[in-house]
N, C-alpha and C positions, 0 to 999 in steps of 0.2 A: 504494500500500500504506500502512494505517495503523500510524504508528511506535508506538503505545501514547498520545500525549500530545494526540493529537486533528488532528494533522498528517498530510497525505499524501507519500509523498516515493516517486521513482520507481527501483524494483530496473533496479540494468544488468546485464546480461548478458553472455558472454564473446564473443558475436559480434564478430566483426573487421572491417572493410572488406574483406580478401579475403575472407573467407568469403559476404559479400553479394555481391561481383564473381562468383567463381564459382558462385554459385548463378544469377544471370543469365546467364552464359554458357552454362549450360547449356539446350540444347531442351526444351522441354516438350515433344518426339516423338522417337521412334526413326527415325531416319537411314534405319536400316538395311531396318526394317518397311515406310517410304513407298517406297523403290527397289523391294522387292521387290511391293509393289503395285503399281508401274509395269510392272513387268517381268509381272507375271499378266494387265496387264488395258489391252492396248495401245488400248484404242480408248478411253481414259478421256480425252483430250486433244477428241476427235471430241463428245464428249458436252462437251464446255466449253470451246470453241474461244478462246471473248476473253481463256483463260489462255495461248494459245501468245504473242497479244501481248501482255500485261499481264508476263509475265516477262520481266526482264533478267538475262542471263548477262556476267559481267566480261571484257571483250577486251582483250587486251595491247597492241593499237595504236589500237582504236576504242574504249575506254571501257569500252562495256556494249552489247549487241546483245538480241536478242530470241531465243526459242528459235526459231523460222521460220529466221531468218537467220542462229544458228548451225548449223542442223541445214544448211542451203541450203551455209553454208560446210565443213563436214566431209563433204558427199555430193559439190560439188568437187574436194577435197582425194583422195576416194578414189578420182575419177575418172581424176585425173592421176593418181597410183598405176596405175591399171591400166592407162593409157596406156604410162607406160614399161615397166613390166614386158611385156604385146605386145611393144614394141617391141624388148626385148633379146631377147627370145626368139625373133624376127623374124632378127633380126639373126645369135643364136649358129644358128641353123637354116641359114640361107644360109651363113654362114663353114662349117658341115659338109658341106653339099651342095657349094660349090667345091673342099673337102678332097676328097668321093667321087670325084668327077668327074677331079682330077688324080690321086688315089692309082690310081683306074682307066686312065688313057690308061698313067699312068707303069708300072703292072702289065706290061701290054701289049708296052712296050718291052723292059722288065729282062726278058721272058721270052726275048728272040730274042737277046738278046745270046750272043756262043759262048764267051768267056772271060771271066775274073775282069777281066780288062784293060779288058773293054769294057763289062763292068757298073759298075764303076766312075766310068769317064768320063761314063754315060749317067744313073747318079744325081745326079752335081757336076754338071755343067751344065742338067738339070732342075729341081734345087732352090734351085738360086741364082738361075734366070733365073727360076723360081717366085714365090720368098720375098726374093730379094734376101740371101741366107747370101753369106757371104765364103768360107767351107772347107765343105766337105763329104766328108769320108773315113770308109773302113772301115782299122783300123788292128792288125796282130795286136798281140797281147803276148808275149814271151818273158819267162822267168821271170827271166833275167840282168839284164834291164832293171829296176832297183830303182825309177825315178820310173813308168814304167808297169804293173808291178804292184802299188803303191802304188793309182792311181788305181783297177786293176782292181778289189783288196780292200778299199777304203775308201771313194771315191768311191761307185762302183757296188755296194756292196753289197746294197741293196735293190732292184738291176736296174737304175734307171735314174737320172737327175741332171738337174735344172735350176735355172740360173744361173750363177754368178760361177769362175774359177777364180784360184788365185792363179798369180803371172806366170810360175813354173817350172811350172806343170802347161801353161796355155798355151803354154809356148815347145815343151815337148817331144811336147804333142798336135798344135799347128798351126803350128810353127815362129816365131807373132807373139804377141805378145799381143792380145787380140778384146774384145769385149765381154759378149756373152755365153754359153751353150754349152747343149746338149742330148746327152746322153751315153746312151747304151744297152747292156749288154750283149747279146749275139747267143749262142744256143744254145748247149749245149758239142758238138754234132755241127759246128759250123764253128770249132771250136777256140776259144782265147782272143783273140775278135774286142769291138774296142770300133767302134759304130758313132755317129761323131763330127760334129756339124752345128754352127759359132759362127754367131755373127753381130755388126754392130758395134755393135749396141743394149744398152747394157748391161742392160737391163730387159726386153729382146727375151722373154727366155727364167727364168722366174721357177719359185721351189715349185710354185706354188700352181696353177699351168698346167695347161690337159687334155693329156694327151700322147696323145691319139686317133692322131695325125697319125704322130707317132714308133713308137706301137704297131703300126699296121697296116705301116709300113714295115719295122720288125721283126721281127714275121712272113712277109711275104715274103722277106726278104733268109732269115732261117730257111731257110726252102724252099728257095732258089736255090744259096746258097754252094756245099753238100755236092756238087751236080751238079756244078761248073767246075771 
């Protein structure tokens, strides 16, 4: 610019160095625009294949890979995934079928039994020699009994309990302390019955458990009591 005197001298500007930073930093393209043209037009790769190796993707242990051999590594990735999930599912399948299987022979027994006496003994020795349980009783409540109706109206509230008890409900469910414990209420056609299972695992018996196994024995026992 001429000063007037025949001089040129150069106007500065208020541009900053960040302001020049950020202006490179930005994409001369939308981000957003190129993905969603991936995503319309999947054979755009098929049509320009020297780009799957000409790209390098950042790998947290290898550096930098190619798309070929990221895409190679997350189609692995999902294949273990589906390997294990099978497998659990594999597994929660079979652990239900040996549940049918004994809830059925054990059905079978509890039905022949002639008294309270001998239903009894034929569930505790069943389910221990089953499961490996340390106690197995059906327990009434009387109302007199203030630490068992306690458990009846608090514990079992919401019908059923699994895990932990503290060592007075232990001592006066199963005479010991246990590890862990499976509790159910039973109908009120068999009166105020808690139907009691420990075991010495403390973790044996948790929340967050299926209680398939307790339910269906619950229901029979429903059935059976009212007859003896």
């Amino acid at each position: 610019m001429d000063d007037g005197a025949g001089r040129t001298c150069i106007r500065w500007t208020d541009t900053t160095m960040s302001d020049v930073t950020n202006t490179k930093a930005q994409p001369p393209f939308d981000e957003i625009l190129i993905r969603e043209y991936l995503l319309d037009n999947p054979d755009f790769f098929s049509r320009y294949p020297e780009l799957l190796l000409a790209m390098r993707i950042p790998h947290a242990e290898r550096g930098a890979v190619s798309l070929v051999e990221r895409r190679q590594e997350m189609q692995r990735a999902r294949v273990t995934q589906l390997e294990e999930e099978i497998t659990s599912l594999l597994s929660v399948a079979s652990r239900n079928e040996k549940i049918f299987m004994f809830n059925s022979e054990l059905s079978l027994k509890l039905l022949q039994a002639e008294d309270l006496g001998e239903l009894r003994q034929i569930l505790s020795v069943e389910l221990k020699a089953q499961f490996q349980f340390t106690h197995v009783r059906l327990i009434t409540v009387h109302d007199i009994d203030s630490d068992l109706s306690h458990i009846w109206s608090e514990r079992l509230k919401p019908g059923h309990y699994f895990g932990r008890l503290t060592q007075t409900e232990s001592q006066r469910l199963f005479g010991s302390e246990v590890g862990s414990v499976a509790l159910s209420r039973l109908s009120e056609k068999c009166g105020q019955v808690i139907f009691a299972i420990a075991s010495a695992d403390p973790i044996h018996f948790h929340p967050e458990m299926d209680n398939l196994l307790l339910n269906q024995l619950k229901q029979l026992l429903d059935h059976l009591l009212p007859k003896l």
